[in-house]
MIBA-898877 format. One record per residue (C-alpha): x, y, z; residue in three letters. Coordinates in steps of 0.5 Angstrom, whole numbers, plus 2048, in hexadecimal, padded with zeros to 3 digits. Example, Ala and Ser with C-alpha at 12.3 -4.5 7.8 and 13.67 -1.06 7.14 Angstrom:
2
8197F7810ALA;81B7FE80ESER;
END
This chain:
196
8197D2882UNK;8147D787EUNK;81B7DA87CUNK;81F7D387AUNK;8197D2875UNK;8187D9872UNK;81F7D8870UNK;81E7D186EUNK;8187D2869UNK;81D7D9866UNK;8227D5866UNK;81E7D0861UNK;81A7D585DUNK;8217D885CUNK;8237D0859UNK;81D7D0855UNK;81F7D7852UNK;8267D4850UNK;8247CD84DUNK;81F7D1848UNK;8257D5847UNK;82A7D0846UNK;8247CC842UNK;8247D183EUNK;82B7D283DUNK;82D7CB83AUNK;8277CB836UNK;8287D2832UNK;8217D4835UNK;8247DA839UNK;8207E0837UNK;8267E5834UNK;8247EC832UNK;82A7ED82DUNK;8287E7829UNK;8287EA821UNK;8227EA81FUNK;8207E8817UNK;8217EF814UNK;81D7F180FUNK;81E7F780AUNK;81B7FD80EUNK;8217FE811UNK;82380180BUNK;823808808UNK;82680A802UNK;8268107FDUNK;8218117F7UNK;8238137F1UNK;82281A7F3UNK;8268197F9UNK;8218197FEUNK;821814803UNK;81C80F803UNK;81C80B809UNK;819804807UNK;81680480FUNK;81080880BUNK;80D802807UNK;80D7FE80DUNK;8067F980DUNK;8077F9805UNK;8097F5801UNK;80E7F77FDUNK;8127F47F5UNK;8197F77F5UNK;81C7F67EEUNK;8227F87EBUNK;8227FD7E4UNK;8258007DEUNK;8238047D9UNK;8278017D4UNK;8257FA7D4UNK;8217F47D1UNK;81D7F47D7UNK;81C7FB7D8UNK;8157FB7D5UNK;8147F87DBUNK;8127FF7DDUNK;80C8007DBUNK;8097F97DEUNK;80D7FB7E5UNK;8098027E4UNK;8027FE7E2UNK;8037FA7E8UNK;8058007EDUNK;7FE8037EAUNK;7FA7FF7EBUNK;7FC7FC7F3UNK;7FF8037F6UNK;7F98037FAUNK;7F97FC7FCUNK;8007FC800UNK;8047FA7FAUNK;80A7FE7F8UNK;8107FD7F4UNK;8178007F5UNK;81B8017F0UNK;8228017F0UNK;8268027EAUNK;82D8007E9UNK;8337FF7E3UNK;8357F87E5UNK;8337F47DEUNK;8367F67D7UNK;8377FE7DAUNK;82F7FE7D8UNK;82E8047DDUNK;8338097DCUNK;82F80F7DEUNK;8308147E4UNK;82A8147E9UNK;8268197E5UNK;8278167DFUNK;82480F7E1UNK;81E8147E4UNK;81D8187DEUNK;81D8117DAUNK;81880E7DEUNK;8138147DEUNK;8148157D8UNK;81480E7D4UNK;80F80A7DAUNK;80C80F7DEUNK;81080D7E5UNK;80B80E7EBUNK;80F8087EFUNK;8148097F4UNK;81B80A7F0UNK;82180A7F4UNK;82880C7F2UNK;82D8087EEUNK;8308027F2UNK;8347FC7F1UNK;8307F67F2UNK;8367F17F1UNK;83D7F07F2UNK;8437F47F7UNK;83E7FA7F7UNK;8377F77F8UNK;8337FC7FCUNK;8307F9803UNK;8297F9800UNK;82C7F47FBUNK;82F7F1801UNK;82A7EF804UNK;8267ED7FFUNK;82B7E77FDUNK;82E7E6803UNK;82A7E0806UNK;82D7E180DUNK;82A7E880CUNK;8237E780AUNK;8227E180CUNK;81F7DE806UNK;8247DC801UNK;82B7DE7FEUNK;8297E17F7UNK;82E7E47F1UNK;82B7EA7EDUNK;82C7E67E6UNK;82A7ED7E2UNK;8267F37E2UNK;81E7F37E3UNK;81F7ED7E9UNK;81A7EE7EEUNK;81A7EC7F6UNK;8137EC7F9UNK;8137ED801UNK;80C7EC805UNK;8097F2809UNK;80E7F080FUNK;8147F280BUNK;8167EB80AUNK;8197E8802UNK;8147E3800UNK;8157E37F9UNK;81A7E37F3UNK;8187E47EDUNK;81D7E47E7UNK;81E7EA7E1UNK;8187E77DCUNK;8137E67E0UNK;80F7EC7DEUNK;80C7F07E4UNK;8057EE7E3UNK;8067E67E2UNK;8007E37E6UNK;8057E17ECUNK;8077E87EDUNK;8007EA7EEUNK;7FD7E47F1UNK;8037E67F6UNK;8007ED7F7UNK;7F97EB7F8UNK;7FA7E57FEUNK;
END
C-alpha cells in the first residue's frame, strides 16, 4: 500500500514537471541556452594602422565614438575636434576609434603608414586609428556591417552617407546613436551624451 502511494505521488510530481515543460513549450517560454544573443561590438578585432591587433574587448565599459576618415576631405578638419574631444574624456571612459577608409570621391588614397603620418603630423592623432577599410558596398568590413545592419546591432539599419559619419555605442558595447558627417565632434549632443 506504502509502495502504491509512493508510486503514485512520483508519478504526479513527474506529470507536473512535464506540463510545465509543455507550458513552456507552446508558450516559447523555454529556457534555451543557444538562444543568440544581442551582439555587441567586443566580439571584434581588427588591425591598427600599424598592424597591430586591437581587440575592441579592451574598451569594455566605455563608451565608444567610431567614425570613418579621410585625409582629403571637406570634413577632414574634423581631426582636430575629434582629437579635443579624445583629450579632454580619455580619462573618463570615452574613446574614439577611427577608421579610415576610400569609399567617397577616393578622398583617402594613402597607404597605412601614410594616414598615420597624416594624422600625427597635420592633427596630433593620439586615438585609436585602424587600418583602411570599406565602410560600404560588396567589401563593407564586418565592423561596418554591424554598425548598419539592424539585425546585427539591434538598434537601426544605417548607411555611411560620407567620410566623418560617427556611430555612438554605450558602455555595454551596444549602437545607441548615429550621427551624420557635419555634426562637429564637440556639438552639445556629442558631449552631453558623453557626460550622462
Amino acid at each position: 500500500m506504502i509502495t502504491l502511494l509512493v508510486l503514485t505521488v512520483m508519478a504526479c510530481k513527474n506529470e507536473v514537471k512535464l506540463d510545465k515543460y509543455v507550458a513552456m513549450k507552446t508558450t516559447g517560454q523555454e529556457e534555451n541556452s543557444d538562444q543568440k544573443k544581442q551582439e555587441n561590438i567586443y566580439q571584434f578585432t581588427v588591425k591598427d594602422l600599424y598592424g597591430d591587433d586591437f581587440d575592441f574587448k579592451t574598451v569594455k565599459g566605455k563608451k565608444v565614438m567610431i567614425v570613418n576618415t579621410a585625409s582629403k576631405c571637406g570634413f577632414t578638419p574634423q581631426y582636430e575636434d575629434l582629437q579635443k574631444l579624445y583629450n579632454t574624456y580619455k580619462d573618463k571612459d570615452f574613446v574614439i576609434i577611427g577608421f579610415p577608409a576610400n569609399n567617397f570621391g577616393q578622398q583617402e588614397p594613402g597607404s597605412d603608414k601614410e594616414i598615420a603620418s597624416f594624422c600625427k603630423e597635420n592633427y596630433g592623432v593620439t586615438f585609436p586609428m585602424m587600418s583602411k577599410i570599406s565602410v560600404k558596398g560588396d567589401d563593407m568590413h564586418e565592423v561596418y556591417q554591424f554598425l548598419t545592419i539592424k539585425s546585427k546591432n539591434g538598434y537601426e539599419d544605417s548607411e555611411v552617407a560620407w567620410n566623418f559619419q560617427k556611430y555612438l555605442l554605450n558602455e555595454r558595447g551596444e549602437l545607441v546613436n548615429v550621427i551624420g558627417s557635419k555634426t562637429l565632434p564637440t556639438d552639445a549632443s556629442i558631449i552631453s551624451w558623453i557626460e550622462e
